[in-house]
C-alpha positions, 0 to 999 in steps of 0.5 A: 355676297363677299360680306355673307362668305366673309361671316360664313368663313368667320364662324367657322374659323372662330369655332375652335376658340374657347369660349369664355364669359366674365361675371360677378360672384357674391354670396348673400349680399344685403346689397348691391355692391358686389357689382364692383371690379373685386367681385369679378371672375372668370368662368369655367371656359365652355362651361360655365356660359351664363351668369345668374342673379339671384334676388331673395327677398328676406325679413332683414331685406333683400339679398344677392347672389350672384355666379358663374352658370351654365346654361343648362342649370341656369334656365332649370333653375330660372323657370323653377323658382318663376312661381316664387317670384313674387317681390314680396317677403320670401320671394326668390327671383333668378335670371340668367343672361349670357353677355359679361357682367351682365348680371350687375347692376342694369344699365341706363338706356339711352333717351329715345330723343338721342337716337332719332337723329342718328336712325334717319341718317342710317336709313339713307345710307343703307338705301344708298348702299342698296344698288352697290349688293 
């Protein structure tokens, strides 16, 4: 009950506070490097609350750009060029994601080998736990 109010009580206390996102911006790369620290901005606070990737597949290759978005214009945007992405010549993929730097380059899952150890041992913590709520 106490960590409920405690969360309760959290996001009403963090509700004032500017919300601020981090993303890559480039403009029609011919490669995935602009996923390095110089292409790194800030977004426009509360209102710019998404970053967006656009792959375009072109004659001389494929193509990146990548900004700040908000929402509202990023998913508009995302589900009226879906039918367009195709992977093949002339397509245009968008997506949008809301974590920072979330539209560089797609980071490595780890093997599920090295997390079954660790998922047994928080089963039996939490069971243990369990007679003390």
């Amino acid at each position: 009950m106490l960590l409920v109010l405690a969360t309760f009580f959290g996001v009403f206390v963090d509700a004032g506070d500017a919300l601020q996102i981090q993303c890559y911006q480039c403009e029609e790369m011919k490669h995935n490097d602009c996923s390095t620290p110089e292409y790194v901005v800030n977004c426009t606070v509360n209102v710019q609350d998404m970053c967006q990737k656009e792959v375009l597949v072109k004659p001389d290759g494929i193509h990146y750009r990548k900004s700040c978005a908000s929402s509202g214009a990023c998913l508009i945007a995302s589900s009226g060029y879906q039918q367009f992405c195709t992977g093949k010549l002339n397509s245009v993929c968008i997506t949008c994601c809301n974590t920072p730097l979330c539209n560089g380059p797609k980071r490595k899952r780890p093997s599920p080998s090295a997390g079954t150890t660790t998922r047994p041992l928080l089963f039996l913590a939490a069971l243990t736990l369990l007679p003390l709520v």
